[in-house]
N, C-alpha and C positions, 0 to 999 in steps of 0.2 A: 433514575439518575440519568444526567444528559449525555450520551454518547457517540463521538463520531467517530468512525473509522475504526471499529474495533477490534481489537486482534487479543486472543485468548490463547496463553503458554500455560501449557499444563507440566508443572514441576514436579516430576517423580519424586525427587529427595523430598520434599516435601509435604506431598501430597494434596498442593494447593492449586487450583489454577487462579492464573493473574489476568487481569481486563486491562486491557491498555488502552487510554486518549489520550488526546491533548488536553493542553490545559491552558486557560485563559482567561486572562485579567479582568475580563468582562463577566464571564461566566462564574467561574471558581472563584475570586474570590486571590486570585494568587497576584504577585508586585510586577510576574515575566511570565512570557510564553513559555511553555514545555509538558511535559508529560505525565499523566497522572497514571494509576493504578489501584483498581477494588482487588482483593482477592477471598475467594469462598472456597469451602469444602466440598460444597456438592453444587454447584451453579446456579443456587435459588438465591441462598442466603450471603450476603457481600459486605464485607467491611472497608470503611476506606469513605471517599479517596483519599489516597496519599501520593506527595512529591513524589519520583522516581528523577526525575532531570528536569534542570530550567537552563535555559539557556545562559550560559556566564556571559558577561560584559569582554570588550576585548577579542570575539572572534568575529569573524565572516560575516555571520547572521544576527539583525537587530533581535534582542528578547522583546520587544512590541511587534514585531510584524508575525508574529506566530509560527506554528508546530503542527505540523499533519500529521495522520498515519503511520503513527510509532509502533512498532513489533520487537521482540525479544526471542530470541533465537540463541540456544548452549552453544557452544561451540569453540572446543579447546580448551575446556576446562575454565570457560569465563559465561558471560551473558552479553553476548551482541546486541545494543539496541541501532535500530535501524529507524529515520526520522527525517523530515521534511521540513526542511527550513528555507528561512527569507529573507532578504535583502533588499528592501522596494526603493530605497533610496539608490543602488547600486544598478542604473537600468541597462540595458541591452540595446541593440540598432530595432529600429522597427515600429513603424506604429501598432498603437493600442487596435487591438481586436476587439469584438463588442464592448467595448469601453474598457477592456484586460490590458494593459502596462505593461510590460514586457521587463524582466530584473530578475536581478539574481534568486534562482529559486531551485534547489536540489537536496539531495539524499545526504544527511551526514552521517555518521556511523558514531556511537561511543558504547566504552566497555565499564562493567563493573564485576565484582564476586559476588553479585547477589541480584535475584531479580528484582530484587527493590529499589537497587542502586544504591546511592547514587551514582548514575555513568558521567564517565567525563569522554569528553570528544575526542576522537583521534586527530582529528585536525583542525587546526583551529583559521588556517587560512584561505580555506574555500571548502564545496563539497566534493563530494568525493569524483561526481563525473562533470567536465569543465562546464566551470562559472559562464560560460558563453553559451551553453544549453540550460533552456527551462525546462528542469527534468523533475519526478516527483514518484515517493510513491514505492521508493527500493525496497525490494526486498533480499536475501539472502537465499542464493539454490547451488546446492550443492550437486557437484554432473556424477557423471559414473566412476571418476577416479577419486573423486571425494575431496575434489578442488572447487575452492567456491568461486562464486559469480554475484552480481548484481544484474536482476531483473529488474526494469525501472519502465516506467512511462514517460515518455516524448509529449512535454506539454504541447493542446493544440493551438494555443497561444502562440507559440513561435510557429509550429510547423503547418496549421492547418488542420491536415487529417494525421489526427496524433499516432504515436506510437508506440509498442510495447516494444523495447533493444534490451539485448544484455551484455553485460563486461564482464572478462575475466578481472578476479580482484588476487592480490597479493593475497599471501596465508596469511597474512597480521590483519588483512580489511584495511589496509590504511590507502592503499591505490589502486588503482586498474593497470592490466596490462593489455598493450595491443589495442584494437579497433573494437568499435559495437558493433553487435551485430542486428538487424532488424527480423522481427521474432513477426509481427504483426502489424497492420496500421486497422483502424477503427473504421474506415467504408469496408473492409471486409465482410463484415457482418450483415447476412444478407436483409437482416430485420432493422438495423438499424439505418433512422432518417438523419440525416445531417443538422447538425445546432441553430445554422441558417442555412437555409436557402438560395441558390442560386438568384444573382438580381432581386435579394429581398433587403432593403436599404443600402445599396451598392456593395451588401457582402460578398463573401466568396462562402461557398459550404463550409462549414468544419465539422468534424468526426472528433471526438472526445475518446479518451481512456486512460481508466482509472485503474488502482486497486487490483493489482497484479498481484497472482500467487502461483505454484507449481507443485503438485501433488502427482505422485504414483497411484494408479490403482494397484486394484489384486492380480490383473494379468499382464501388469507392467505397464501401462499405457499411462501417458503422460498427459496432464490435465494442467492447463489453465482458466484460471478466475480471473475474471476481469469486468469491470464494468462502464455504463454507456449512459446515454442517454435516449426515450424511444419517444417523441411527442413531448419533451419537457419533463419526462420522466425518469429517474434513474432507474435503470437494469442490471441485475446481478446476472453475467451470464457466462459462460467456460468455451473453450475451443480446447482440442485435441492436434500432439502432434503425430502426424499421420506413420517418420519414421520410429518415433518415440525417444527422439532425440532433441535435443535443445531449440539445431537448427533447422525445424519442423520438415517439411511444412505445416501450419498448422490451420486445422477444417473446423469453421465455427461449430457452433451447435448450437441448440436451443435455449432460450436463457432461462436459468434456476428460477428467480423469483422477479416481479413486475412489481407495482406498485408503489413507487418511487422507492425503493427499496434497493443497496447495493455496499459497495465497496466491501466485500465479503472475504472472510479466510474457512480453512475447515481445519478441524482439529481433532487429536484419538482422547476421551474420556478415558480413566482411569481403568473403565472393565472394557476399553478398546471399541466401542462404539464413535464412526464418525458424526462431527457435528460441525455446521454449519454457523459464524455467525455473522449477521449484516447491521448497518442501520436502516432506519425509515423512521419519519420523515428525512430529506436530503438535510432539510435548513434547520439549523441550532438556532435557539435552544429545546426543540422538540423532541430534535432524533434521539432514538433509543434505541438499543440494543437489543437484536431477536435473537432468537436460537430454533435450527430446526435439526432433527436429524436427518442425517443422511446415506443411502447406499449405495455401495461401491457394486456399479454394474458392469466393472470389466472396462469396458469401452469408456466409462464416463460415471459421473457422479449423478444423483437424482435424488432429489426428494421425498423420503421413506414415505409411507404409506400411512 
């Protein structure tokens, strides 16, 4: 089954876990961009897809310009999904970068009582972090007082060498309070090469980042996912924050998996075993959906053995 950007909720009431994409017109089969969902009992066998949300007529984001890296996340007695939308006809100051356009593109938030949905949006007249940043990619983190935030990537579209920032968000998810803050930028990583090249068609470098997530280990240590690009390749790869707090700082590491392989989450199976899942290939209609295990080393996450 074709999968990008996969993110897997494991529903205890149920005892089901759900695969989340996008959905698209091209692909599926569906009239609007938005979100689909398989769900299986033991992660082999999957039923589906099925709608979860399509984007309604009348908000922010056209249902033809598509739906990225949708997640679903409990929280407060509801199901947060968390989704990447766009606005191409809606553009921004700036010229196109590698032939990239600049427009409205960010994190919308909707809720429903069931992981299936259907969610409807919290807002219907922009996303959640301003329409004047190309942002992508939000996720949901919860800090130590059990106040949420939006983790999101700083498209490198706009900024170049992108970025991972995060916002405090209201308890409803419906806004941000206060300023971002910047968690990372993408030349950090001492493995990673730039998109272009310095003087290589009068570019300037850029640094990509993608596919941002936030995990505890077992001796507290705080872990992000993230991914890049290494030689036209995508990188599933993690950084550590050194205080094991939000506002890091945060020390790369070594990247999980190569092989154009990336935009990854990790997830507890049922009998509590971590699991890792990404896609590969980058380009749909190809990519699919891996699964690796994985160990909790304390310091950082690894690829079981």
């Amino acid at each position: 089954m074709p999968v990008h950007d996969p993110f897997i909720f494991a529903d205890r009431k149920s005892d089901m876990y759900y695969l989340y994409s996008g959905a698209s017109p091209r692909l599926n089969g569906v009239d609007r961009h938005g979100v689909l969902f398989y769900k299986s009992a033991d992660l082999e066998e999957w039923e589906g897809p099925y709608v979860a949300f399509a984007i309604p007529d009348g908000v922010w984001a056209d249902p033809q310009h598509g739906a990225w890296a949708p997640e679903v996340h409990e929280y407060r007695g509801q199901y947060a999904l968390f989704v990447t939308l766009h606005n191409e006809d809606r553009t921004l100051e700036g010229d196109p970068v590698q032939g990239y356009a600049r427009h409205w593109r960010g994190t919308a938030v909707a809720v429903s009582d069931s992981p299936e949905g259907p969610f409807k949006l919290l807002n219907a007249d922009g996303p959640i972090v301003s329409s004047e940043q190309m942002t992508l990619d939000g996720t949901l983190y919860l800090d130590e007082g059990e106040a949420p935030w939006l983790i999101y990537c700083h498209e490198w579209v706009q900024t170049l060498d992108g970025t991972i920032e995060a916002i405090r968000l209201t308890d409803d998810l419906s806004s941000t309070i206060g300023d971002a803050i910047v968690l990372l930028r993408g030349s950090e990583a001492p493995w990673l090469k730039p998109a272009s090249e310095a003087g290589s068609a009068g570019e300037v470098p850029t640094y990509v980042t993608d596919g941002c997530q936030l995990y505890r280990t077992s001796d507290g240590s705080l872990i992000m996912l993230w991914s890049s690009y290494e030689d036209g390749s995508y990188v599933q790869t993690s950084a550590r924050s050194e205080s094991g707090r939000l506002e890091g700082p945060w020390t790369q590491l070594e990247p999980l998996v190569r092989e154009d392989s990336g935009h990854g989450m990790l997830f507890r199976t049922f009998d509590r075993r971590w699991m890792l899942v990404l896609h590969r290939p980058f380009k749909m209609p190809d990519s699919r959906a891996y699964l690796y295990e994985i160990r909790d080393a304390g310091d950082r996450f690894e690829l079981a053995d």
